[in-house]
N, CA and C atoms as a LAMMPS dump frame, in Angstrom:
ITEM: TIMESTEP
0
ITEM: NUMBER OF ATOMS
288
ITEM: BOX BOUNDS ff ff ff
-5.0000000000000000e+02 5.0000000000000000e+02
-5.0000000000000000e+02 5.0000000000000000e+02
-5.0000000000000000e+02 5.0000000000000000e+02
ITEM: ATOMS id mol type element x y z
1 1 1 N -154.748 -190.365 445.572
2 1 2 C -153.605 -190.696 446.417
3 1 3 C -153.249 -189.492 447.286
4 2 1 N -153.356 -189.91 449.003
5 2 2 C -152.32 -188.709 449.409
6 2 3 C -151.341 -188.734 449.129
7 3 1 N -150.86 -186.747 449.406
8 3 2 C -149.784 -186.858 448.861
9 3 3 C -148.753 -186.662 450.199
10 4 1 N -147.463 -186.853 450.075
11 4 2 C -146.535 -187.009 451.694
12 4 3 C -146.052 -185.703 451.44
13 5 1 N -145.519 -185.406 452.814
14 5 2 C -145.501 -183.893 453.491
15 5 3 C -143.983 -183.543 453.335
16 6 1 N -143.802 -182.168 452.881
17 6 2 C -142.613 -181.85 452.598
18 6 3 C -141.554 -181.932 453.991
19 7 1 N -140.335 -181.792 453.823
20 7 2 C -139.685 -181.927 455.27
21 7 3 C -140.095 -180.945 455.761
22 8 1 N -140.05 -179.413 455.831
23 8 2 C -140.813 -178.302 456.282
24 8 3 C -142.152 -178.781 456.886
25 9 1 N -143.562 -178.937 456.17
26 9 2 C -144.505 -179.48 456.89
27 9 3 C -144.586 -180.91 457.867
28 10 1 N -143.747 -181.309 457.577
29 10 2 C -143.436 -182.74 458.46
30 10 3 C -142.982 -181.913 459.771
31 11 1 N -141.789 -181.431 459.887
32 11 2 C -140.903 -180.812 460.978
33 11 3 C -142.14 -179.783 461.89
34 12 1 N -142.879 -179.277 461.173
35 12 2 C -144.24 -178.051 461.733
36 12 3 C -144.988 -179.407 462.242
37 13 1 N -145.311 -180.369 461.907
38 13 2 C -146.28 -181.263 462.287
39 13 3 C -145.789 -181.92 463.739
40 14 1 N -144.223 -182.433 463.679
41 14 2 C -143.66 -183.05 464.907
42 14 3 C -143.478 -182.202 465.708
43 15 1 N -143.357 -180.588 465.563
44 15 2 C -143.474 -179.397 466.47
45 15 3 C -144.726 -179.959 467.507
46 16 1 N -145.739 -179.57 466.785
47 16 2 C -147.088 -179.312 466.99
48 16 3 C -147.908 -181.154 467.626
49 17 1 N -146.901 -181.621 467.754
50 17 2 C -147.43 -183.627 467.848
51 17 3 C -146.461 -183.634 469.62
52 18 1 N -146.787 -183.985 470.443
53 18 2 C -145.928 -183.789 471.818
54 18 3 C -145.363 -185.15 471.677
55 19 1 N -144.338 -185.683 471.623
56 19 2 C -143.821 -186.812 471.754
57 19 3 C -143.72 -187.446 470.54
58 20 1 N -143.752 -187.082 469.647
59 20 2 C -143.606 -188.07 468.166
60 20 3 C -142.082 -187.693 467.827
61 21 1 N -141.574 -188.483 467.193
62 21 2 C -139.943 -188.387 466.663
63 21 3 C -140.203 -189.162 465.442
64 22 1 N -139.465 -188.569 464.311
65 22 2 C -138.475 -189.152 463.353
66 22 3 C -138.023 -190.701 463.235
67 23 1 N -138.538 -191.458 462.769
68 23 2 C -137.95 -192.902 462.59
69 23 3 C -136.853 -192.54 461.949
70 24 1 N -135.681 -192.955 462.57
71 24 2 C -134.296 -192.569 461.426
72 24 3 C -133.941 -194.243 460.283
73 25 1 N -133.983 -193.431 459.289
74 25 2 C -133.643 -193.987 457.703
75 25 3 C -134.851 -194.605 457.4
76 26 1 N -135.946 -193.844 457.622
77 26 2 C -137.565 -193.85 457.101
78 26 3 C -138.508 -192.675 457.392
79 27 1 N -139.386 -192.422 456.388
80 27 2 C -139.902 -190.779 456.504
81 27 3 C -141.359 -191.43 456.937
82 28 1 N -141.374 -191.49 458.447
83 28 2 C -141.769 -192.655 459.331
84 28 3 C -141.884 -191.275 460.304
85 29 1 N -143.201 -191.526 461.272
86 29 2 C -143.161 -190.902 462.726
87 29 3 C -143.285 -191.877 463.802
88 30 1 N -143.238 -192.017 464.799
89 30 2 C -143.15 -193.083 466.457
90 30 3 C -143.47 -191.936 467.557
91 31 1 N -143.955 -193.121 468.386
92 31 2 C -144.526 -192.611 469.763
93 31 3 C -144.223 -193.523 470.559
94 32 1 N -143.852 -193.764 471.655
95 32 2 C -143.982 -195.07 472.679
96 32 3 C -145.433 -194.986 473.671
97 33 1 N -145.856 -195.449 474.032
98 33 2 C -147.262 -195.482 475.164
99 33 3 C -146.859 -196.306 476.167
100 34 1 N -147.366 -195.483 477.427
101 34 2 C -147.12 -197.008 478.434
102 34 3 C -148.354 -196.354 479.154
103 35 1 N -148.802 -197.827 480.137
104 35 2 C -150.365 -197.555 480.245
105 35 3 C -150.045 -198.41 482.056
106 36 1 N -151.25 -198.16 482.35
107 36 2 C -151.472 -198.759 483.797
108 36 3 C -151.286 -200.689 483.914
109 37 1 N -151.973 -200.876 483.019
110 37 2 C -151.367 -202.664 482.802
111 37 3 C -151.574 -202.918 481.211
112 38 1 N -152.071 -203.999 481.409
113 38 2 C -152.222 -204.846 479.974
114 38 3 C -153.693 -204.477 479.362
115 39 1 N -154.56 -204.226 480.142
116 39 2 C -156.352 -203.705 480.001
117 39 3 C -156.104 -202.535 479.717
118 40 1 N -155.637 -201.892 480.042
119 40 2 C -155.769 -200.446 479.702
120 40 3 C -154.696 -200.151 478.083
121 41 1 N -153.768 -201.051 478.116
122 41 2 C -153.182 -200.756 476.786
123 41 3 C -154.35 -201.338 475.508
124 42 1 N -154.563 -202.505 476.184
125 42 2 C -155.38 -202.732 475.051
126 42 3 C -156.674 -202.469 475.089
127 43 1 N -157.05 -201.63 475.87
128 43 2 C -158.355 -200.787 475.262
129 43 3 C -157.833 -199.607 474.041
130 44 1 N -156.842 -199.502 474.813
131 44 2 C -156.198 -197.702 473.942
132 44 3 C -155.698 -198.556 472.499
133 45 1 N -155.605 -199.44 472.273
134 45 2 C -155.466 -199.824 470.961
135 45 3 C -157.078 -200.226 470.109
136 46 1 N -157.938 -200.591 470.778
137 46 2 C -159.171 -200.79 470.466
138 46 3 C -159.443 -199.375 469.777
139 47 1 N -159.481 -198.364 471.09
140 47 2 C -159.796 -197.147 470.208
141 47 3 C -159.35 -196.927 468.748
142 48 1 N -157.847 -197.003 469.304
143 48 2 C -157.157 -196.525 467.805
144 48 3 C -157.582 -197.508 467.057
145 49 1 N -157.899 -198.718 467.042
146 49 2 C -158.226 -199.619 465.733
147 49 3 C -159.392 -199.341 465.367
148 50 1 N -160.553 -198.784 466.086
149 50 2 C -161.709 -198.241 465.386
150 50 3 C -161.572 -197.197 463.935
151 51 1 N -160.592 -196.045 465.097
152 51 2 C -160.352 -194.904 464.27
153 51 3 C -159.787 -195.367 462.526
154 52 1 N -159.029 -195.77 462.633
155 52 2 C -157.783 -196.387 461.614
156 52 3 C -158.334 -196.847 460.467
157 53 1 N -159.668 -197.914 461.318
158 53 2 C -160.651 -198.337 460.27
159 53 3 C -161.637 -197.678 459.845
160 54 1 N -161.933 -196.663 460.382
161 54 2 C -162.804 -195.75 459.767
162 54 3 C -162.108 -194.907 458.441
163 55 1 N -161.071 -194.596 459.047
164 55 2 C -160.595 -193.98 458.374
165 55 3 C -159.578 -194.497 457.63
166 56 1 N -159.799 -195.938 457.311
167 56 2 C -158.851 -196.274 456.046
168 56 3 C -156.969 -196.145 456.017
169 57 1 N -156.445 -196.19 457.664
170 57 2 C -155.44 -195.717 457.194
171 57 3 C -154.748 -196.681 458.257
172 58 1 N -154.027 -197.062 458.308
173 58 2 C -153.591 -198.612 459.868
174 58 3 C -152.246 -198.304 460.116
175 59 1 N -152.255 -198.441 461.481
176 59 2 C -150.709 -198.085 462.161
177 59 3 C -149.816 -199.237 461.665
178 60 1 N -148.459 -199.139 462.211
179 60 2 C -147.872 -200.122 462.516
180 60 3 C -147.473 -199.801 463.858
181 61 1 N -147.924 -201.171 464.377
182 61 2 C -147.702 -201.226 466.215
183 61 3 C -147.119 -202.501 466.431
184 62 1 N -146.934 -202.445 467.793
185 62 2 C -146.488 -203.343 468.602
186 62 3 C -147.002 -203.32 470.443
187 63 1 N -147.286 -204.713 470.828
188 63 2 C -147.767 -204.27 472.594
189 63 3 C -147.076 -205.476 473.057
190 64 1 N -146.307 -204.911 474.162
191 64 2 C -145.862 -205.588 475.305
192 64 3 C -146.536 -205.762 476.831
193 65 1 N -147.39 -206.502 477.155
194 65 2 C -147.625 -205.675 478.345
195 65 3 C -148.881 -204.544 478.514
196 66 1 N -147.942 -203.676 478.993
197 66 2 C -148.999 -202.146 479.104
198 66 3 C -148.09 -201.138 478.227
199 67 1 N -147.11 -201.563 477.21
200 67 2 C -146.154 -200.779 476.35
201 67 3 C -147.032 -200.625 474.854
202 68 1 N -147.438 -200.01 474.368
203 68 2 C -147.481 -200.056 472.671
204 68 3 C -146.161 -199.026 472.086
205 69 1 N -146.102 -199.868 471.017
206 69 2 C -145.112 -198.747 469.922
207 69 3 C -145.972 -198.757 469.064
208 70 1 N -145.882 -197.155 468.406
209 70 2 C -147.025 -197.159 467.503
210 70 3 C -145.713 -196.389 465.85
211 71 1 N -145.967 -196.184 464.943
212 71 2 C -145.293 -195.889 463.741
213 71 3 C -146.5 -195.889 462.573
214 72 1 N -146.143 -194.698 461.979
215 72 2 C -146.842 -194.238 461.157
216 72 3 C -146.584 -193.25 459.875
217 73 1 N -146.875 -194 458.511
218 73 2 C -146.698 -193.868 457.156
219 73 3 C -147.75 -194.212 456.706
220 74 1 N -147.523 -193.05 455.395
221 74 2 C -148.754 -193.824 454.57
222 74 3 C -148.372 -194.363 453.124
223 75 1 N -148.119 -195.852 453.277
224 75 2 C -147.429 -196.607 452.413
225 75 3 C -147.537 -196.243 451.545
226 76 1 N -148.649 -195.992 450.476
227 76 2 C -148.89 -195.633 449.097
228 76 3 C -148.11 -194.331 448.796
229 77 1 N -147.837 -193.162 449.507
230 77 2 C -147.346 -192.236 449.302
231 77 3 C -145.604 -192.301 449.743
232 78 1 N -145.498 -192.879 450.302
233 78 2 C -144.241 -193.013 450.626
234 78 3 C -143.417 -192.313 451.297
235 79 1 N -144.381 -192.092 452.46
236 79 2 C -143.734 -191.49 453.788
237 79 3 C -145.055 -191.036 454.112
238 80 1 N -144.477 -189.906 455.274
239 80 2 C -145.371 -189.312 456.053
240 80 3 C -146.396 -188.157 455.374
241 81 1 N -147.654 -188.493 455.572
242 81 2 C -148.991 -187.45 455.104
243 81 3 C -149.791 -186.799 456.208
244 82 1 N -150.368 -186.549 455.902
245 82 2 C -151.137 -185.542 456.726
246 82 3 C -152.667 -186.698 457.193
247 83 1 N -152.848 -187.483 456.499
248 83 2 C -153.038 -189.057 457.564
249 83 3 C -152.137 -189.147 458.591
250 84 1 N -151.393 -189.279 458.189
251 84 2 C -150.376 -190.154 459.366
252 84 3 C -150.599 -188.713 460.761
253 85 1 N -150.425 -187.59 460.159
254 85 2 C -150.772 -186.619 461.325
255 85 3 C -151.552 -186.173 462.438
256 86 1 N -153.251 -186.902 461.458
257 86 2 C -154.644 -186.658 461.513
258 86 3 C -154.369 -187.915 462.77
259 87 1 N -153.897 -188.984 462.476
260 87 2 C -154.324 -190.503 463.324
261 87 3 C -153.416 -189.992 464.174
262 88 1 N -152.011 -189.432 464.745
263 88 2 C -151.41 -189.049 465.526
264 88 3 C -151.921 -188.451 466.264
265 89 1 N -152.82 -187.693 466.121
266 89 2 C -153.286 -186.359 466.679
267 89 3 C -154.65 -187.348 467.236
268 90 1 N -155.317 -188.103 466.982
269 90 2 C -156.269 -188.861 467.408
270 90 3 C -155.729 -190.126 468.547
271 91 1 N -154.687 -190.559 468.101
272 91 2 C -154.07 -191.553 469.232
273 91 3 C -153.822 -190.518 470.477
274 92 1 N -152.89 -189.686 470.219
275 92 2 C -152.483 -188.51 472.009
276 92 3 C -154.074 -188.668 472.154
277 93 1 N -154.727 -188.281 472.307
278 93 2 C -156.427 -187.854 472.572
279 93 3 C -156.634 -189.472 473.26
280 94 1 N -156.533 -190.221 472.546
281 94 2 C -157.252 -191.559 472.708
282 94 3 C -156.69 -191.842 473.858
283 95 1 N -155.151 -191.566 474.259
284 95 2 C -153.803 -191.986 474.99
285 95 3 C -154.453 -191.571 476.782
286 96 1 N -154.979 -190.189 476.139
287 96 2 C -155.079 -189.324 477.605
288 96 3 C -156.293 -189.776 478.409
C-alpha cells in the first residue's frame, strides 16, 4: 500500500506542481485545463488515460467542452501520495 504524504510533503509537492490547489475538506489535489476545443481536450485525456493505466492509479475527472477538471487521491491510502504527485506531474507535461 502507498503510503499518503504528510502535510509538510504535500505543501513541498503543491509548491513544486504550477497550478494544483488543495480540494478543501478532502486531502485531495485539482487542476482545471482548458484546451483549444473539444479534440484537443480529449486527446489530453487519452494521454492521461494511457498513463493512469499503466500505472495503476485513475483520476477523478470531468470534461465540458474543451474544460477538464482533473482531482487526485489515492483512495486506498486515504489522501494524497506521491502517485497522485507522479500523475500530476505527468498530466502538466501531457497539458503542454
Amino acid at each position: 500500500m502507498t503510503t499518503k504524504l504528510t502535510a509538510t510533503a504535500r505543501s513541498e509537492a503543491l509548491a513544486a506542481l504550477k497550478g494544483w490547489t488543495e480540494v478543501a475538506g478532502r486531502d485531495a489535489i485539482q487542476k482545471s485545463f482548458k484546451f483549444g476545443d473539444f479534440n484537443q481536450a480529449w486527446g489530453f485525456m487519452t494521454r492521461v488515460a494511457l498513463a493512469a493505466e499503466k500505472a495503476d492509479h485513475h483520476p477523478e475527472w470531468s470534461n465540458v467542452y474543451n474544460r477538464v477538471e482533473i482531482v487526485l487521491s489515492t483512495h486506498d491510502a486515504g489522501g494524497v501520495t506521491e502517485k497522485d504527485v507522479a500523475l500530476a506531474r505527468f498530466i502538466d507535461q501531457a497539458a503542454a
